[in-house]
C-alpha positions in Angstrom: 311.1 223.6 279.5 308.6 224.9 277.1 306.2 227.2 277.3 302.3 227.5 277.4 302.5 229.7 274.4 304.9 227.2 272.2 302.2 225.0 269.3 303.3 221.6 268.0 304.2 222.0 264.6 302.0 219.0 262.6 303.6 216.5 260.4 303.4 218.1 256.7 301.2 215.4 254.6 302.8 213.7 251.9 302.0 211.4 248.9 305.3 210.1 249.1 305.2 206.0 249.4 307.2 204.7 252.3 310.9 203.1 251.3 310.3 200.1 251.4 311.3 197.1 249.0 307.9 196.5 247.9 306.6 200.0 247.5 309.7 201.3 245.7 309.9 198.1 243.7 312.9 196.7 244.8 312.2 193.3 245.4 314.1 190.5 244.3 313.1 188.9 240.7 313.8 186.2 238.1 313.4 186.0 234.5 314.3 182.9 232.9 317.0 182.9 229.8 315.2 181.2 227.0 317.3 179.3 225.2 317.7 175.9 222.7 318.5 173.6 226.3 315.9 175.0 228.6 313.1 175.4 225.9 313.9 171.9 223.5 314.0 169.6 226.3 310.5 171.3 227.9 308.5 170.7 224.8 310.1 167.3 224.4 308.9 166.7 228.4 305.4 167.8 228.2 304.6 166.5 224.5 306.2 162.4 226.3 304.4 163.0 229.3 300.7 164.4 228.0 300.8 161.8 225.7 300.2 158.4 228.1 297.8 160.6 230.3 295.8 161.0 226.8 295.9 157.5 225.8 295.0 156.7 230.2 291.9 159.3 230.0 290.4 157.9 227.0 290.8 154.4 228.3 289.0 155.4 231.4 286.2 156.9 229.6 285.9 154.2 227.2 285.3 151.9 230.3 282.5 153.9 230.5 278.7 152.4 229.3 276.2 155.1 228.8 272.6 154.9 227.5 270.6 158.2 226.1 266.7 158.1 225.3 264.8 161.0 224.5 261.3 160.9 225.5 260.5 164.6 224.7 257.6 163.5 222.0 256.5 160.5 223.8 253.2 159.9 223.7 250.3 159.7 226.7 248.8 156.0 228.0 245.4 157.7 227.9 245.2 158.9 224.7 247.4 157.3 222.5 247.7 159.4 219.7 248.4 162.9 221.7 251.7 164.0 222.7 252.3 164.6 226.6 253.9 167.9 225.2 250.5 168.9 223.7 248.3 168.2 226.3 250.3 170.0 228.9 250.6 173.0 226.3 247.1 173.3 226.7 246.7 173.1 231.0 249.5 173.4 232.3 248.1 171.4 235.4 247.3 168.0 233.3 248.1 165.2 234.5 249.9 163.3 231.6 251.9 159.7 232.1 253.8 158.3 229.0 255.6 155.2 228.4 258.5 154.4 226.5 260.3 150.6 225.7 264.0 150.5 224.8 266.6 148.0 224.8 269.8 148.2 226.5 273.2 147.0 224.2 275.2 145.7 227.1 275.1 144.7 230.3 276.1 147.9 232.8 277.8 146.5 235.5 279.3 148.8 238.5 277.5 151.5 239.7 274.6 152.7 237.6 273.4 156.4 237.7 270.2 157.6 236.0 270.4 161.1 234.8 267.9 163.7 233.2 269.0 165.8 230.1 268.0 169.1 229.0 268.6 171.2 225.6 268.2 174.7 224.4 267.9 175.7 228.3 270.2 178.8 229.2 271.1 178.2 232.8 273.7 180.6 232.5 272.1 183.6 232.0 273.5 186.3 234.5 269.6 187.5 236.1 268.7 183.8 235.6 271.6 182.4 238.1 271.4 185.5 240.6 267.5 185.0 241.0 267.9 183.3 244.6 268.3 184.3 247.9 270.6 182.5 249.7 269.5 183.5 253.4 266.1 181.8 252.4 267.6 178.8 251.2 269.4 179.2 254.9 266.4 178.4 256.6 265.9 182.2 257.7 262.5 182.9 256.5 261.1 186.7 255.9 258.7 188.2 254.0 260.9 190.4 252.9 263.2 189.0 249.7 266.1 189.8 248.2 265.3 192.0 245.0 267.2 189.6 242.7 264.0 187.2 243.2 261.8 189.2 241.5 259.3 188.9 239.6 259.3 185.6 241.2 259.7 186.7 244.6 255.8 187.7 245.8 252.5 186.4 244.7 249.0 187.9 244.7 246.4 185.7 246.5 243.4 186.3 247.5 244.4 190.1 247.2 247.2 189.6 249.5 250.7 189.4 248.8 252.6 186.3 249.9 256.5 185.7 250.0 257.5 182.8 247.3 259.3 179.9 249.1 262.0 179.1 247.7 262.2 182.5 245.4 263.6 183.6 242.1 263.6 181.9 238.9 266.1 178.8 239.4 263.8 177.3 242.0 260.7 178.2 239.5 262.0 176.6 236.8 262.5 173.0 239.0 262.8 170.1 236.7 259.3 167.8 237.9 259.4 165.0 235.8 258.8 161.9 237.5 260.8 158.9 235.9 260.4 154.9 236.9 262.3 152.0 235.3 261.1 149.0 234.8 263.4 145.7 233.7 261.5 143.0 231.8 263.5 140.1 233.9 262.1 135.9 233.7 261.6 135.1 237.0 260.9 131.2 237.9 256.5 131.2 237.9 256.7 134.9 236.9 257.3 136.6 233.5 256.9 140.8 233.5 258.1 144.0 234.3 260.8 144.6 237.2 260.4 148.1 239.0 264.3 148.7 239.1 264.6 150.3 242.4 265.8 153.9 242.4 267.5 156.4 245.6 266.6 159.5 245.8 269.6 160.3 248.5 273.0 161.2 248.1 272.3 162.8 244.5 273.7 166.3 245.7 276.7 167.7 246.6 277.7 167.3 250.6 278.7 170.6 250.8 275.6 171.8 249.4 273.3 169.6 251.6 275.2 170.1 254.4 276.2 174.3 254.3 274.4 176.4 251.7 270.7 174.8 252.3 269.1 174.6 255.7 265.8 173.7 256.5 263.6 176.1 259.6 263.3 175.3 262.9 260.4 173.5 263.3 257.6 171.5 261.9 258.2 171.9 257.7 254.4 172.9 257.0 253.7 174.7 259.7 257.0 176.6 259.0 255.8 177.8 255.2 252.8 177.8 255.9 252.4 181.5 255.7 254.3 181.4 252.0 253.8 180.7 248.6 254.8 177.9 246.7 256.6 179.0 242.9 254.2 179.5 240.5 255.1 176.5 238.4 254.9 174.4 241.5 252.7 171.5 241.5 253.3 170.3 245.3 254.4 172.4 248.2 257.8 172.3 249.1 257.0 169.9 252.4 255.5 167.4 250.2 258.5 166.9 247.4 259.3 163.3 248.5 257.3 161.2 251.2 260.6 161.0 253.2 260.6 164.1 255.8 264.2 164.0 255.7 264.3 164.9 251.9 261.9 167.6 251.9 261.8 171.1 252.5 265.3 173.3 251.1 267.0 170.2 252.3 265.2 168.1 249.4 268.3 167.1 246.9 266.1 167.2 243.6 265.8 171.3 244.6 269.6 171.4 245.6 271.0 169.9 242.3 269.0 171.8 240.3 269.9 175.1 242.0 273.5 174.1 241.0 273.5 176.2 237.7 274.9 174.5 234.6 277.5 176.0 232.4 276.0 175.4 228.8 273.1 175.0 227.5 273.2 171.5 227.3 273.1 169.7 230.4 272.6 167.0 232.3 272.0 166.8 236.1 272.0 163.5 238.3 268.3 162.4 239.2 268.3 158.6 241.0 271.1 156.1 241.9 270.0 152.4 241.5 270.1 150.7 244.3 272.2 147.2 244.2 271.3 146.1 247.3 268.4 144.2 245.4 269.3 141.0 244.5 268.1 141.0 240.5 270.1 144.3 240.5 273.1 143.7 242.4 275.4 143.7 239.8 274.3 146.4 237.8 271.7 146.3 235.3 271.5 143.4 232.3 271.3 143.6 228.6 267.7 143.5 227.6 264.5 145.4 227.1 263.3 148.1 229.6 260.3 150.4 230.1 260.1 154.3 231.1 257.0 155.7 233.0 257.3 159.5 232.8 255.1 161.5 235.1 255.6 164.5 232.1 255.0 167.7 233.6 258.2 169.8 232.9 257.0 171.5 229.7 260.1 172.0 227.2 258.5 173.1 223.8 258.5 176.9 224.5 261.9 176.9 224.4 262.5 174.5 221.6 264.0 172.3 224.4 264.4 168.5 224.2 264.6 166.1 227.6 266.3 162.7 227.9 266.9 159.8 229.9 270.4 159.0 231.0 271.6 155.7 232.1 275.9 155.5 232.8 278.3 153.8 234.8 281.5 155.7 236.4 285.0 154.7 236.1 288.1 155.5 238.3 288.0 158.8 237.5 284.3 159.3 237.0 281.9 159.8 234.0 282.1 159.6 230.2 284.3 162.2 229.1 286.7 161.8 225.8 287.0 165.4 225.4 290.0 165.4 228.5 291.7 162.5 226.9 291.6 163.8 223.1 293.1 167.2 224.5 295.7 165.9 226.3 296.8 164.0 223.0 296.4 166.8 220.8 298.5 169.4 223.3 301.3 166.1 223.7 301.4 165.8 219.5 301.8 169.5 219.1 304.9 170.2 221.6 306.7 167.1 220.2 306.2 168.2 216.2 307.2 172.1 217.5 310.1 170.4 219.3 311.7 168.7 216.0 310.8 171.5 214.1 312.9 174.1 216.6 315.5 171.6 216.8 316.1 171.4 213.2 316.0 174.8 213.0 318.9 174.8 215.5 320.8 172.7 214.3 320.6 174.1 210.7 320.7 177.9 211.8 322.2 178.0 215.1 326.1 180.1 215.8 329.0 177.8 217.0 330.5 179.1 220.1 333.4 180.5 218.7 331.0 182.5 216.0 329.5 183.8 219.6 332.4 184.6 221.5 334.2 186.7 218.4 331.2 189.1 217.7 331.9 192.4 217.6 330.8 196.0 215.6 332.5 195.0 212.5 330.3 191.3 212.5 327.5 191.4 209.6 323.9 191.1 211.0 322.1 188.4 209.3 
């Protein structure tokens, strides 16, 4: 039995890792043995197989019909020879429509998506792509921002500071242009322009929509009531679209813009046509169209350029040749590295008796 006066004598520390497989590095491991069978027959394998997956990509994007007009210079319906671009150089709040004709090659049948297309715009830069806050775009509204908003997180009014709704510079910089197309189509007794019917819904990402962007309890306008729209702004953010279901942080115009591109030319999807209209059911028709541009996104200061994008899909979505051209390219390369190494074999290689008899007296060559 001890006694009162006996101490416990503590565990002495020690840096010593614990012996175990992994922390004394005794786990099991495998290196492969590269040799002329294992590494002949894999370049031979990926160069057959990349090859038909190549020649399948391209197909699919080929498939593919896709229209581009740039209407960064067009010119205003009210005064004919000014450039939108100038006159909403000189107030930024002008009101400026512009229209454009253009003909169409072919017929685009399928599923038609209109896109808008920006150049020269740096969506990737690292302050540019962090200026949000995410709890706003939530729904959970404060006055007080995250500091990655500013400057565009507070605005002076009336000498009192209000909270920017959305804040930072992605939502700032929201793309307003307002397109319409309109299909020059001979109808029996009637000979003029066709609005093509566009949806604004189911643009953006359901993940986004339906996770990272939550509208606040509540009526929308009475909810921001007490904040700022962004400076570039020319509605509040309750009054993007006259549907109330597609306005607020909920709006998909804001939520695929907010998506940040990864180079500087981009394009981002802007309207579906709807097919449910009979002249438009199967897509849209060879033949002349007209643009109506409500221009208000200004893209001189940054030596930018905007376009109009009109595609179909195929089965494995839009135009893109790049995949297909690469996969081609990668397949041609391991099969001409695959002779070459195996004419080098051949020509170079030891016999198996020449391997088996080596010993200290065989020349190195």
């Amino acid at each position: 039995m001890s006694s009162p006066n006996d101490e416990t004598v503590p565990t002495p520390m020690t840096k010593k890792p614990s012996d175990s497989a992994f922390k004394q590095q005794r786990l099991p491991a495998w290196q492969p043995i590269l040799t002329a069978g294992t590494v002949l027959p894999t370049f031979f394998v990926i160069g057959i197989a990349f090859i038909p997956v190549g020649i399948g990509l391209l197909h699919f994007s080929k498939e593919v019909h896709e229209f581009m007009y740039d209407y960064t210079d067009c010119k205003s319906v009210d005064h004919v020879d000014m450039k939108c671009s100038d006159i909403i150089a000189n107030n930024s709040t002008a009101f400026c429509i512009c229209r454009e004709n253009f003909t169409l090659p072919t017929n685009f049948y399928g599923d038609v998506y209109m896109y808008y297309g920006l150049t020269n715009f740096y969506q990737n830069h690292r302050r540019y792509v962090k200026s949000r806050d995410d709890n706003q775009l939530l729904g959970r509204l404060t006055e007080d921002v995250s500091s990655d908003c500013d400057p565009f997180a507070y605005l002076e009014i009336s000498e009192k500071k209000q909270t920017i709704a959305p804040c930072g510079a992605i939502a700032n910089s929201l793309f307003n242009d307002e397109l319409s197309l309109y299909a020059w189509i001979r109808e029996p007794n009637k000979e003029g322009p066709k609005e093509v019917p566009l949806i604004k819904t189911g643009i953006a990402w359901p993940s986004d929509k339906n996770i990272k962007f939550r509208n606040p309890d509540g009526d929308l306008k009475t909810a921001f009531a007490k904040y700022a729209k962004p400076r570039n702004w020319l509605k509040n953010i309750w009054e993007l679209d006259t549907n109330d279901t597609n306005n607020g942080f909920q709006n998909e115009d804001l939520i695929v813009w907010m998506r940040t591109a990864a180079l500087p030319t981009f394009r981002k999807l802007y309207r579906r046509i709807n097919h449910t209209e009979p002249l438009f059911s199967k897509g849209l028709e060879a033949g002349t169209y007209r643009l109506d541009v409500n221009y208000t996104y200004y893209v001189s200061s940054f030596e930018g350029t905007k376009r109009m994008i009109l595609s179909t899909t195929s089965l494995l979505g839009g135009k893109n040749p790049f995949l297909g051209y690469a996969y081609i390219v990668v397949g041609c390369v391991c099969l001409v590295l695959g002779m070459a190494l195996l004419v080098i074999h051949i020509k170079c290689s030891k016999s198996t008796n020449e391997m088996i008899n080596v010993n200290q007296n065989t020349p190195y060559h």
